[in-house]
C-alpha positions as CSV (number, residue, x, y, z in Angstrom):
1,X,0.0,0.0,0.0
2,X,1.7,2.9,-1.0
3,X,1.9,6.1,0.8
4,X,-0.1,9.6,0.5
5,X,0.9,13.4,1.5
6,X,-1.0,14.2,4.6
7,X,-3.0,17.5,3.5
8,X,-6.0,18.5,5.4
9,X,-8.6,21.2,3.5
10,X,-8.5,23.2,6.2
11,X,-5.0,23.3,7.6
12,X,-3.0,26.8,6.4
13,X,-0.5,26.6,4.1
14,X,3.1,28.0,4.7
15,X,2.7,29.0,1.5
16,X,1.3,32.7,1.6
17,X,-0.1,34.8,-1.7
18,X,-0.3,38.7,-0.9
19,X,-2.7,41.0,-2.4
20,X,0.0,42.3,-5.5
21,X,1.1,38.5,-6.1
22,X,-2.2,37.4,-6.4
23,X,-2.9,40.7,-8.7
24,X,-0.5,40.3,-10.9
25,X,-1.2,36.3,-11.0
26,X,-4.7,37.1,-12.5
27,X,-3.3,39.8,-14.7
28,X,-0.9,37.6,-16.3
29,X,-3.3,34.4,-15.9
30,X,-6.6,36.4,-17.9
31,X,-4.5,38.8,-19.9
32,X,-1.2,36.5,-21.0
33,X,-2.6,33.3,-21.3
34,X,-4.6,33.0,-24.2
35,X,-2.2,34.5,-26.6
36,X,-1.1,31.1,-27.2
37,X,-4.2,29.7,-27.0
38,X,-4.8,28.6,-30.6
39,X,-1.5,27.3,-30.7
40,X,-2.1,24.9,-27.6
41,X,-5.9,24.0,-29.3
42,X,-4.0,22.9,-32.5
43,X,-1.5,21.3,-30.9
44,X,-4.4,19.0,-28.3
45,X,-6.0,16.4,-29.5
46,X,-9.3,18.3,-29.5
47,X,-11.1,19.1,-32.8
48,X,-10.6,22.6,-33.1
49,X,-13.6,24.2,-35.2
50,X,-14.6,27.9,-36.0
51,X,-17.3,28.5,-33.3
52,X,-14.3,27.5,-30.9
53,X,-12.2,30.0,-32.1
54,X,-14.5,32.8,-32.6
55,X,-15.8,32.2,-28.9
56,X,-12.0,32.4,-28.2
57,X,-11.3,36.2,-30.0
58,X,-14.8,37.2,-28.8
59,X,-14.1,37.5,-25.1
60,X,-10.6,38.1,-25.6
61,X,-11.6,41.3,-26.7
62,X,-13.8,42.1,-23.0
63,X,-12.0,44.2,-20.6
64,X,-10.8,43.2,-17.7
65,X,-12.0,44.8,-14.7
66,X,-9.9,46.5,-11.9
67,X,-10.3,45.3,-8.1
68,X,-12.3,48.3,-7.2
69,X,-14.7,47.5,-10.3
70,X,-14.6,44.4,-8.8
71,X,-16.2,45.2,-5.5
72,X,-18.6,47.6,-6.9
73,X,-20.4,45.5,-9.5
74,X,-20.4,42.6,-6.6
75,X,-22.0,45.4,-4.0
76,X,-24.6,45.5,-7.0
77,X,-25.4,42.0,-7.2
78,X,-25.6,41.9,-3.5
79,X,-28.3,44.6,-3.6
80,X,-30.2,43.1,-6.0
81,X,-30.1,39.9,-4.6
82,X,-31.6,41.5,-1.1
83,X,-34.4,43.6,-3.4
84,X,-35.7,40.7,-5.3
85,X,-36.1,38.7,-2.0
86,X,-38.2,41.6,-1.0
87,X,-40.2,42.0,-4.6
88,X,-40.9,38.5,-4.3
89,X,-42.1,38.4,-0.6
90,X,-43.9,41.9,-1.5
91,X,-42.3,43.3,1.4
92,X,-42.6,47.0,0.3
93,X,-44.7,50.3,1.5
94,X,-45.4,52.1,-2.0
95,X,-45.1,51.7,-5.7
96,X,-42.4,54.3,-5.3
97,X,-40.2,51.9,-3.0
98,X,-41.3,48.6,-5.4
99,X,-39.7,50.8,-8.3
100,X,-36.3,51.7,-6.6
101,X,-36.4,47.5,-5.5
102,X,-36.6,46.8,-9.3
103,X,-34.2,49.8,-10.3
104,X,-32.1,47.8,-7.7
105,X,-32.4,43.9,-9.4
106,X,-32.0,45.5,-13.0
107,X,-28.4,47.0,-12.0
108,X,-27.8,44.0,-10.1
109,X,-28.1,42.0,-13.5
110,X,-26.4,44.2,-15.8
111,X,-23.5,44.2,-12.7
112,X,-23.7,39.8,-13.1
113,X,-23.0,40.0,-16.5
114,X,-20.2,42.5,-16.9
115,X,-18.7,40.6,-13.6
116,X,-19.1,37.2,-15.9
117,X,-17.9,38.7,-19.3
118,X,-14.9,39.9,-17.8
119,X,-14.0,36.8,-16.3
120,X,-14.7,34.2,-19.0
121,X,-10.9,34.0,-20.0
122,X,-10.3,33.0,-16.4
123,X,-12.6,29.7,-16.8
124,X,-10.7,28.9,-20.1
125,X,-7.4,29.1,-18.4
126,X,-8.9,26.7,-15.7
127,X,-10.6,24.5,-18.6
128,X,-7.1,24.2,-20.7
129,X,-5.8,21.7,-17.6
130,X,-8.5,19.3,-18.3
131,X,-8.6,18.7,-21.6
132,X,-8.4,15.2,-23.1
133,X,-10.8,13.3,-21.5
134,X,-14.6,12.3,-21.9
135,X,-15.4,16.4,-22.5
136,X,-14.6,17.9,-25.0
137,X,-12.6,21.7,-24.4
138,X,-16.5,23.7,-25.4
139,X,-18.0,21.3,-22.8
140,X,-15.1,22.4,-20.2
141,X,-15.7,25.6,-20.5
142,X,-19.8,25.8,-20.4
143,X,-19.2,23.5,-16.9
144,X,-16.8,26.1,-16.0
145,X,-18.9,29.0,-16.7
146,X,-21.1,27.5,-13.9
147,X,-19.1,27.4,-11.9
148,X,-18.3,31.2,-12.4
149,X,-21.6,32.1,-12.2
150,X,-21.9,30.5,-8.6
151,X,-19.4,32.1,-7.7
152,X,-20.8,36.0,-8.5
153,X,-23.5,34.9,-6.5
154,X,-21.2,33.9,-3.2
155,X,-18.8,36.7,-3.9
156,X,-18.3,39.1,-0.2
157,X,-17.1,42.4,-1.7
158,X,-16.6,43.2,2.2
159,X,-13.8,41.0,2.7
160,X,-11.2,43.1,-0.1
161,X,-10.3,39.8,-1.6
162,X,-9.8,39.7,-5.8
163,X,-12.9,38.0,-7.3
164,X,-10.7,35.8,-9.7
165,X,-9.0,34.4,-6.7
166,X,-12.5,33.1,-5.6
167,X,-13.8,32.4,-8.6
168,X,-11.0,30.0,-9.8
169,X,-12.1,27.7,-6.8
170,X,-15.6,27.6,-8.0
171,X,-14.8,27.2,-11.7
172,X,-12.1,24.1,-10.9
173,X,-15.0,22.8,-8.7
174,X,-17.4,22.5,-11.4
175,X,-15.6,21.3,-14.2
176,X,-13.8,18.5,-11.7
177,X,-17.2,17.8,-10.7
178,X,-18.9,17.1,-14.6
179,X,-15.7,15.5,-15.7
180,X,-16.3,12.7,-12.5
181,X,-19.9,12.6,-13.4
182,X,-19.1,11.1,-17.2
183,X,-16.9,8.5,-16.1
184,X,-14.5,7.4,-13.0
185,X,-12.5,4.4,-12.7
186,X,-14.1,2.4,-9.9
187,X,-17.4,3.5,-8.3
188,X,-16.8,2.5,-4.4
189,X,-19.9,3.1,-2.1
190,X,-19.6,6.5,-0.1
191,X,-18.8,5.5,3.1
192,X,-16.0,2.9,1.7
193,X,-14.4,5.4,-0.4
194,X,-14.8,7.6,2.5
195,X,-12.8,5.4,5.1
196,X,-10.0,4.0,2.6
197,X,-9.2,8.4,2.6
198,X,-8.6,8.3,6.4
199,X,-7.0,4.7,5.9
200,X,-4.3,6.5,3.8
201,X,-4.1,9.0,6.2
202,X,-3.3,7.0,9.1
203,X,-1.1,5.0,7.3
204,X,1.2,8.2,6.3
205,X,0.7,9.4,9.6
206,X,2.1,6.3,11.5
207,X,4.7,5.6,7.9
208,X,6.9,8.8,9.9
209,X,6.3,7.9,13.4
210,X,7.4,4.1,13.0
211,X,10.2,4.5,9.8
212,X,8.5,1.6,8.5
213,X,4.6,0.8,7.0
214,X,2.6,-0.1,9.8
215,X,1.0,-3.6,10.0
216,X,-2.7,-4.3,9.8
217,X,-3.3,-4.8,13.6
218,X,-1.4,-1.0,14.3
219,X,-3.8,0.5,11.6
220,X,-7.0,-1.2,13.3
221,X,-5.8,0.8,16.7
222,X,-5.2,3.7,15.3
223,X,-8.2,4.0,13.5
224,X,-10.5,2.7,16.4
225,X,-11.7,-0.4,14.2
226,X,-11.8,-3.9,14.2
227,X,-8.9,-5.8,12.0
228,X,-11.3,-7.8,10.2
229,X,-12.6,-4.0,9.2
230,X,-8.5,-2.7,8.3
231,X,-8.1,-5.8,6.4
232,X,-11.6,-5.1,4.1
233,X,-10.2,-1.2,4.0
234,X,-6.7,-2.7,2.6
235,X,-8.4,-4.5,0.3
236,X,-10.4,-2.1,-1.6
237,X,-7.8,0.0,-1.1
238,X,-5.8,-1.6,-3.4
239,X,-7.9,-1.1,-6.5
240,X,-7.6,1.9,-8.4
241,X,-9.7,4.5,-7.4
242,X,-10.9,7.7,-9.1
243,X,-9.7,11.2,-7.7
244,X,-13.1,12.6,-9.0
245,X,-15.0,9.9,-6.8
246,X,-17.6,12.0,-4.7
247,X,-17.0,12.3,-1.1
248,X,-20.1,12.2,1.4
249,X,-23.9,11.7,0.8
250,X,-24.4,15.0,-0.8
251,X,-21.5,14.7,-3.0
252,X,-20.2,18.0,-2.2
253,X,-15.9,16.8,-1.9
254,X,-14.2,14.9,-3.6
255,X,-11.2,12.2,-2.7
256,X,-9.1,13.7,-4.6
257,X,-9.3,17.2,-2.6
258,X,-8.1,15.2,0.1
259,X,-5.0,13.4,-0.8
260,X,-3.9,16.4,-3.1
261,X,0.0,17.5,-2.9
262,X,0.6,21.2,-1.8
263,X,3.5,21.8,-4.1
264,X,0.4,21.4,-7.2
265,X,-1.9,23.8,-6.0
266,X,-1.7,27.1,-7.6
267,X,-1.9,30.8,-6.4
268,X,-5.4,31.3,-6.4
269,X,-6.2,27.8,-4.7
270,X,-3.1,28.5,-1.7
271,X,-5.0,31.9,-1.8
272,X,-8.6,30.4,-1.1
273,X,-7.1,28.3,1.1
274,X,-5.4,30.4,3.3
275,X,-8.7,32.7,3.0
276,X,-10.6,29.6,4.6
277,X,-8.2,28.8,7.3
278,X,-8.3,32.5,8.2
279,X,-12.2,32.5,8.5
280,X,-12.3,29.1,10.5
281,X,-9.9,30.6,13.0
282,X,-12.4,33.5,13.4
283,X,-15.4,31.2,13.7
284,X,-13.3,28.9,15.8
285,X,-12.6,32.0,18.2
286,X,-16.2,32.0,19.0
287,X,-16.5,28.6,20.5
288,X,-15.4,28.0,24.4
289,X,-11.8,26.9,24.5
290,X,-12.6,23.3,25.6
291,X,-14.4,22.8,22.5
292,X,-12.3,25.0,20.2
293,X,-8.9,22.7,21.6
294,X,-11.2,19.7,20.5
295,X,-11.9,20.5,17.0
296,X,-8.2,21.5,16.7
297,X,-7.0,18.2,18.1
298,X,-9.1,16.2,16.1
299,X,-8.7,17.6,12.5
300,X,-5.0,18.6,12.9
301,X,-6.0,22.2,12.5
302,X,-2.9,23.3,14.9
303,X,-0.2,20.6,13.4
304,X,-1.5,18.6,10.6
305,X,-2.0,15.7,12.9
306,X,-5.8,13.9,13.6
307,X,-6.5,12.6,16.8
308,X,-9.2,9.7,17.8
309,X,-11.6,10.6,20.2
310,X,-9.6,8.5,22.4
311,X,-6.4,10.7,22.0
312,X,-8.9,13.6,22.6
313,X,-10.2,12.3,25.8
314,X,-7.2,11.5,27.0
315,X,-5.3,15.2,27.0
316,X,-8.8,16.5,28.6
317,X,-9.4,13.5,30.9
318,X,-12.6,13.3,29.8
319,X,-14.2,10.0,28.0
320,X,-14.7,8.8,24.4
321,X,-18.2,9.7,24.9
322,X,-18.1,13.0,26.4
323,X,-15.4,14.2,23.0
324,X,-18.1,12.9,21.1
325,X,-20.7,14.9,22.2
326,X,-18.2,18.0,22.8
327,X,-17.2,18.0,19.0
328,X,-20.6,17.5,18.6
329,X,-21.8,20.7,20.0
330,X,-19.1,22.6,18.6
331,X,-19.8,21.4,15.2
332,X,-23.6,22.8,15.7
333,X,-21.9,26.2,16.8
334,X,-20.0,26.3,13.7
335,X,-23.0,25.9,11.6
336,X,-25.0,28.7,13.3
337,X,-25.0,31.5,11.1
338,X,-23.8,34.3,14.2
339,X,-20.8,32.2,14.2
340,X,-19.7,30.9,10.8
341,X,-21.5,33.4,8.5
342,X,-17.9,33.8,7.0
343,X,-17.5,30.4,6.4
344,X,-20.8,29.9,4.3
345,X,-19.5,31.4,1.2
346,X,-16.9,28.7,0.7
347,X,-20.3,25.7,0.9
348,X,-22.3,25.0,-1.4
């Protein structure tokens, strides 16, 4: 069984991108890297045909926008979204004030658009990466525009952050997301695929304590599980398994989010990441210290390193039961909007 890099999603990178290297990343990603864009379409395998490259002069030819353009077309879309909630529960005094609501939603759509237009190049940077597979490069790019369309409507202008830095998270998710969808190599069931993740884990973990890969009866103790159960994990462990395999009931992760290798992330994604950690430190700030210690302790947020709920218990002297139900209740804290409101705009 081989070995995987330990990289939690939510554990900061000591990797940092400041606000001019992450400018001058999207400058030189949107404005630079389709010069050369025919000449990488000829040279792929994919068919290249007129409407491809007229799409591909067309929004070449769209301005890009400045950070500050940025912010105020997202502050638009923000308004309209809070003014059609309000046309649509009728929650106005006058015709006047229904007027300036729907003065309000028609800005906010001509802001969505201009915030899309100017960021199409951005999904076809993101699209060239995947190309060569069951989509074809048009079909890519649609997915990917999706995905930049979720992300105008998540976008918080407040924070000061460069929407293409956000977007680029959004747009990889939803073309990763189609191009599992049409195909993967073995379809494991959820909660398998699941456990063989923190099987790999463990086994990288315990691979640098022990200078040596750990036997089947050390992985059943550290993972709190019977050996017959290790032995079943080793197994289907062994077959190849897609990166694009869904993670969780409601699909929303994916294995190979988990197991990814720092040194291939790029700016924008060591950006969004860093942007993440720094939210769930604020949100984690909010819970009592017993529970915030918890969380950290068991999803390595301080070191990298999970702990059982045994581990857990142990450092507080508390039981397995009692971490349970603590990481339990700070879990539910996390998800009330007073305390992770910043958090919401990275879930779908």
């Amino acid at each position: 069984m081989g070995s995987y890099h330990d990289s939690d999603p939510l554990e900061a990178t000591a990797n940092t991108v400041s606000d001019a290297d992450d400018e001058d990343w999207s400058a030189s990603l949107i404005s630079d890297e389709l010069e050369d864009e025919e000449v990488d379409a000829k040279d792929s395998s994919e068919p290249i045909e007129d409407s491809v490259q007229l799409y591909l002069r067309e929004i070449g030819q769209v301005t890009l926008l400045k950070a500050e353009e940025e912010w105020m077309l997202a502050e638009q879309v923000s308004r309209s979204q809070e003014a059609r909630q309000r046309l649509n529960a009728e929650q106005f005094g006058s015709w006047r004030e229904r007027a300036l609501l729907e003065r309000d939603v028609a800005a906010g759509d001509e802001a969505r658009r201009r915030l899309i237009q100017a960021n199409l190049r951005l999904v076809v940077s993101v699209a060239k990466k995947y190309i060569g597979g069951a989509l074809s490069f048009m079909d890519l790019v649609q997915e990917g525009n999706i995905g930049l369309m979720r992300a105008v409507e998540k976008f918080d202008y407040r924070r000061g952050n460069r929407f293409s830095t956000y977007a680029t998270w959004w747009i990889r998710q939803a073309v990763t997301r189609s191009m599992a969808e049409q195909g993967r190599v073995i379809r494991l069931p959820v909660h398998l695929s699941e456990s063989i993740v923190q099987l790999r884990r463990v086994v990288y973990r315990l691979e640098q304590t022990l200078e040596r890969e750990p036997n089947p009866q050390e992985l059943a103790e550290a993972l709190g599980v019977s050996l017959r159960k290790v032995k079943r994990m080793i197994q289907a462990s062994s077959q190849p398994i897609s990166l694009e395999q869904p993670m969780g009931n409601d699909g929303e992760g994916r294995v190979g989010e988990l197991l990814a290798d720092d040194m291939l992330k790029t700016p924008p994604e060591i950006a969004t990441q860093n942007m993440l950690h720094e939210e769930l430190s604020a949100a984690l700030m909010e819970l009592p210290e017993r529970e915030r210690k918890i969380l950290q302790l068991r999803y390595g947020l301080a070191d990298g390193q999970r702990r059982t709920l045994e581990e857990v218990g142990m450092a507080f002297g508390i039981t397995r039961e009692r971490t349970r139900q603590l990481e339990a209740e700070a879990l539910r804290r996390l998800r009330h909007p007073s305390v992770g409101r910043g958090l919401q705009s990275y879930l779908e």
